[in-house]
LOTOR-991689 format. One record per residue: x, y, z of N, C-alpha, C in turn. Coordinates in nm, 3 decimals. Example, Ala and Ser with C-alpha at 12.3 -4.5 7.8 and 13.67 -1.06 7.14 Angstrom:
! residues 2
+---------+---------+---------+---------+---------+---------+---------+---------+---------+
!     n_x !     n_y !     n_z !    ca_x !    ca_y !    ca_z !     c_x !     c_y !     c_z !
+---------+---------+---------+---------+---------+---------+---------+---------+---------+
!   1.319 !  -0.569 !   0.780 !   1.230 !  -0.450 !   0.780 !   1.320 !  -0.330 !   0.780 !
!   1.285 !  -0.225 !   0.708 !   1.367 !  -0.106 !   0.714 !   1.290 !   0.003 !   0.787 !
+---------+---------+---------+---------+---------+---------+---------+---------+---------+
END
This chain:
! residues 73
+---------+---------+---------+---------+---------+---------+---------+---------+---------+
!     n_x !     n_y !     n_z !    ca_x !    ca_y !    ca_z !     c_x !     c_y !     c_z !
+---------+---------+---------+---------+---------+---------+---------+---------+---------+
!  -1.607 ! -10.485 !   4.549 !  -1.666 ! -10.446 !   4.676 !  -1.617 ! -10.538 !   4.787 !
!  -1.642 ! -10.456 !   4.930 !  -1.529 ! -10.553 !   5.039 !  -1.680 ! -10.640 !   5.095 !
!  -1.637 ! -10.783 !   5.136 !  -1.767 ! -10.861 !   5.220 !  -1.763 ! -10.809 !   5.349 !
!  -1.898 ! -10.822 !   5.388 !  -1.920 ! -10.796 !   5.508 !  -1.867 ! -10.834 !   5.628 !
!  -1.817 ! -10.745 !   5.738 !  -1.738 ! -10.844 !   5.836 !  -1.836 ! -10.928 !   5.894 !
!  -1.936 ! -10.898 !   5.917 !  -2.032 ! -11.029 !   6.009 !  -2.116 ! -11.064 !   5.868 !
!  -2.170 ! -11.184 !   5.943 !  -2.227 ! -11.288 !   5.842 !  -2.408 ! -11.255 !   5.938 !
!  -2.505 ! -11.289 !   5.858 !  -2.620 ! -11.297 !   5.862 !  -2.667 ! -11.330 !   5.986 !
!  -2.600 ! -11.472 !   6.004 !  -2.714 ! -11.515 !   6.203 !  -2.559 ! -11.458 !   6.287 !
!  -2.468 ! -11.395 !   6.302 !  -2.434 ! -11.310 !   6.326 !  -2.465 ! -11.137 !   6.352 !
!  -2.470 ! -11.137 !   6.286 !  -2.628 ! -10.964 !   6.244 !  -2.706 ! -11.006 !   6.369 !
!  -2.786 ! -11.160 !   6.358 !  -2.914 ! -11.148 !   6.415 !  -2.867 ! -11.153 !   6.589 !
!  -2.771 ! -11.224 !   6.633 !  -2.710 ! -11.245 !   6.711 !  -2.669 ! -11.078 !   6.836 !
!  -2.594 ! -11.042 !   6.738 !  -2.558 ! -10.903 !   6.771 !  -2.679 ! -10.828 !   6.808 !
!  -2.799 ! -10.822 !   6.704 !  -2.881 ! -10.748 !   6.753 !  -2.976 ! -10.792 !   6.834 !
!  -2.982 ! -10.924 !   6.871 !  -3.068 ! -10.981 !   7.011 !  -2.999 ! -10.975 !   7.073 !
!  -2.858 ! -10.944 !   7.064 !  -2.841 ! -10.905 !   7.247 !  -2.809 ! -10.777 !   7.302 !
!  -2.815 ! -10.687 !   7.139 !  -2.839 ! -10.558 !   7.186 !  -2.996 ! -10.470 !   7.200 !
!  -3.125 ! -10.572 !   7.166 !  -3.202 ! -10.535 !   7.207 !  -3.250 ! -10.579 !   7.318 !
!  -3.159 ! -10.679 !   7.371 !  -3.189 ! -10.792 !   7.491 !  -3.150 ! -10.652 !   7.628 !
!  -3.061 ! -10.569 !   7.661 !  -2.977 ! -10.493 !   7.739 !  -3.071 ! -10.351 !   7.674 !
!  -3.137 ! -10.351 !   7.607 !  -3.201 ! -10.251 !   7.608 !  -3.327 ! -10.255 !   7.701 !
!  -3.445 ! -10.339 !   7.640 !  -3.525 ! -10.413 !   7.684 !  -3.497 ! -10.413 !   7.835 !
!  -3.412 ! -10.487 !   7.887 !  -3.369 ! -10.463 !   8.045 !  -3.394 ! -10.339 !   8.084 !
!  -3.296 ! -10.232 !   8.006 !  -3.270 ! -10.107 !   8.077 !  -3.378 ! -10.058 !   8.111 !
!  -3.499 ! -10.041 !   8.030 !  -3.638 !  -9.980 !   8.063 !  -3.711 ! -10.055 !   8.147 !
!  -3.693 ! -10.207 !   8.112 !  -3.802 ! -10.300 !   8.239 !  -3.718 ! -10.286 !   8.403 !
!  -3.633 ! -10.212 !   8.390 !  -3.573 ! -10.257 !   8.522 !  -3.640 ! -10.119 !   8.620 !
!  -3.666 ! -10.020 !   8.563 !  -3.697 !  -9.901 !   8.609 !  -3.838 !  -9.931 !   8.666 !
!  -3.855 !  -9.868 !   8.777 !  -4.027 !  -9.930 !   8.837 !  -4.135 !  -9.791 !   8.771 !
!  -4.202 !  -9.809 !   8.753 !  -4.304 !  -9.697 !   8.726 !  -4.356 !  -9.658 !   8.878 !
!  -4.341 !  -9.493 !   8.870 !  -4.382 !  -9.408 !   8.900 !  -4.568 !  -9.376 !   8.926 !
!  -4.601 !  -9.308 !   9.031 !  -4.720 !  -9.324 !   9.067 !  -4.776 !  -9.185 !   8.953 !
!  -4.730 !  -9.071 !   8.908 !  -4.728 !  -8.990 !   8.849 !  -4.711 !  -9.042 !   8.676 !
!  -4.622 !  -9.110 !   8.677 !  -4.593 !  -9.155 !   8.575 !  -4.735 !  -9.232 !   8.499 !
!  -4.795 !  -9.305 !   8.621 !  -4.919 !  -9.426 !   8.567 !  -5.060 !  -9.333 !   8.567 !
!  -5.014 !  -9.182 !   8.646 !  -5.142 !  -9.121 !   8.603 !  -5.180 !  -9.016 !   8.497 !
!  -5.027 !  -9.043 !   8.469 !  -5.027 !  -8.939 !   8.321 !  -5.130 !  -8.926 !   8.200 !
!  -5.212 !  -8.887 !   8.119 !  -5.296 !  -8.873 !   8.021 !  -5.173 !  -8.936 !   7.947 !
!  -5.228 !  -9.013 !   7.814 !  -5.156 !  -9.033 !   7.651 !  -5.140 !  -8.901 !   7.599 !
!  -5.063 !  -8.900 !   7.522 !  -5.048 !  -8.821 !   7.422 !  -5.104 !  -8.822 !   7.318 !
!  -5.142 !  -8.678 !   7.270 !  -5.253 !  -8.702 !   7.154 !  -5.171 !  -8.742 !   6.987 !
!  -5.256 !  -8.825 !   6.886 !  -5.211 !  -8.827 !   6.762 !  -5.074 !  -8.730 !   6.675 !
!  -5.141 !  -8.589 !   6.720 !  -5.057 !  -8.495 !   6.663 !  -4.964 !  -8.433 !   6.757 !
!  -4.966 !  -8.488 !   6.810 !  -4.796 !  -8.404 !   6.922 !  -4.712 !  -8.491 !   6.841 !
!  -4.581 !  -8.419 !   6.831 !  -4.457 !  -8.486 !   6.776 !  -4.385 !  -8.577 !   6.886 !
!  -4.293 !  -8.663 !   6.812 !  -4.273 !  -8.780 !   6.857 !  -4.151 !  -8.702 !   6.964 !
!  -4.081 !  -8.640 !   6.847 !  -3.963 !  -8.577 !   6.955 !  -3.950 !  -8.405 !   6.954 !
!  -3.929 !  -8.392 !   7.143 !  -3.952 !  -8.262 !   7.169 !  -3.845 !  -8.154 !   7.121 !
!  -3.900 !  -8.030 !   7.163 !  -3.796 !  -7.934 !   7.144 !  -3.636 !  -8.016 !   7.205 !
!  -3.668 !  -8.024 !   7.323 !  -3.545 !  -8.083 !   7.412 !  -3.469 !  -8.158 !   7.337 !
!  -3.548 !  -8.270 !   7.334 !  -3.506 !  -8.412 !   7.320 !  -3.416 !  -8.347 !   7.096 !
!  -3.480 !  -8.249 !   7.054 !  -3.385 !  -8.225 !   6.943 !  -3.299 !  -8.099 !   6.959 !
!  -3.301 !  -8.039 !   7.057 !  -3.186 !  -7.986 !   7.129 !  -3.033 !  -8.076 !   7.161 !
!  -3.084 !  -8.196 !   7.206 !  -2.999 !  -8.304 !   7.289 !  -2.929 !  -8.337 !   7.175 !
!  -2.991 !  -8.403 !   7.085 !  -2.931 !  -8.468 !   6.980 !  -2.905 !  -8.353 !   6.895 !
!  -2.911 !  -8.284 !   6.860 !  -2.824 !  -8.203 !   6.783 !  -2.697 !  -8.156 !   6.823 !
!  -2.689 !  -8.131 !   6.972 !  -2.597 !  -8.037 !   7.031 !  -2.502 !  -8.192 !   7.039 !
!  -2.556 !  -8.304 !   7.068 !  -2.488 !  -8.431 !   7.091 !  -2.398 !  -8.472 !   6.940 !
!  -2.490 !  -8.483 !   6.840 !  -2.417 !  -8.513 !   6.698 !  -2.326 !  -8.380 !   6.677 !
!  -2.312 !  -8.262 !   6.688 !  -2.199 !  -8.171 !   6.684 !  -2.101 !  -8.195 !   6.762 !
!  -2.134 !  -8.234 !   6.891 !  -1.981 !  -8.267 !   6.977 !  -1.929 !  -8.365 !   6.915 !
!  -2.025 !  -8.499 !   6.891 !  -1.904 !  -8.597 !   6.805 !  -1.879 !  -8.572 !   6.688 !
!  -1.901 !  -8.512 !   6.646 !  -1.822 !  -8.412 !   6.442 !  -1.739 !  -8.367 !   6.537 !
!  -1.715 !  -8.251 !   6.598 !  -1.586 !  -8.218 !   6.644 !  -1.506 !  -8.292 !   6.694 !
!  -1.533 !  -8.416 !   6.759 !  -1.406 !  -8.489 !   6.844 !  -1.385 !  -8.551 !   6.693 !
!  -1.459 !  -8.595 !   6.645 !  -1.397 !  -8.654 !   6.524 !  -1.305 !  -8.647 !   6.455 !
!  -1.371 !  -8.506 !   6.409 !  -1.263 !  -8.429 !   6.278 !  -1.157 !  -8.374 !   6.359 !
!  -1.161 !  -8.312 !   6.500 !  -1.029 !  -8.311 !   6.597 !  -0.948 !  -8.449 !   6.595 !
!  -0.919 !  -8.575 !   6.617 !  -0.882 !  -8.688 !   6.560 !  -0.873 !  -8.774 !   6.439 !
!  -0.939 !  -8.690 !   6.366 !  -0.886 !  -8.728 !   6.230 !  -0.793 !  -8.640 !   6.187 !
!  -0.806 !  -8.470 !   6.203 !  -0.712 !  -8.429 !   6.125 !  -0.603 !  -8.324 !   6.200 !
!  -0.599 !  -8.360 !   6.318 !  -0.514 !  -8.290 !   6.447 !  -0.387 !  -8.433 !   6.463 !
+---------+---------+---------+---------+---------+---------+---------+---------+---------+
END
């Protein structure tokens, strides 16, 4: 079996500073006056919407096609 290219506090490294630029991306956005008067969402609503698995589906098919268009074109 091949070793891993990154090593352990590497891993951890990588992923604090990719949750570091995430973290940003959402705190940087100001909340909305609509936004702060919104009701919660209840227990049983699903996490993700029609849309939001519209998005990602139609999203993971475009990259299978560019893919397999560059792998075997």
């Amino acid at each position: 079996s091949q070793d891993s290219p990154l090593k352990a506090v590497q891993m951890l490294w990588v992923n604090l500073i990719m949750d570091t630029f995430a973290s940003l991306a959402l705190a940087t956005e100001p909340p909305t006056e609509a936004l702060l008067l919104r009701k919660p969402y209840g227990r049983d609503k699903p996490l993700i919407s029609r849309t939001m698995l519209k998005n990602i589906l139609g999203h993971a098919a475009y990259q299978l096609v560019i893919i397999f268009t560059l792998l075997f074109v």
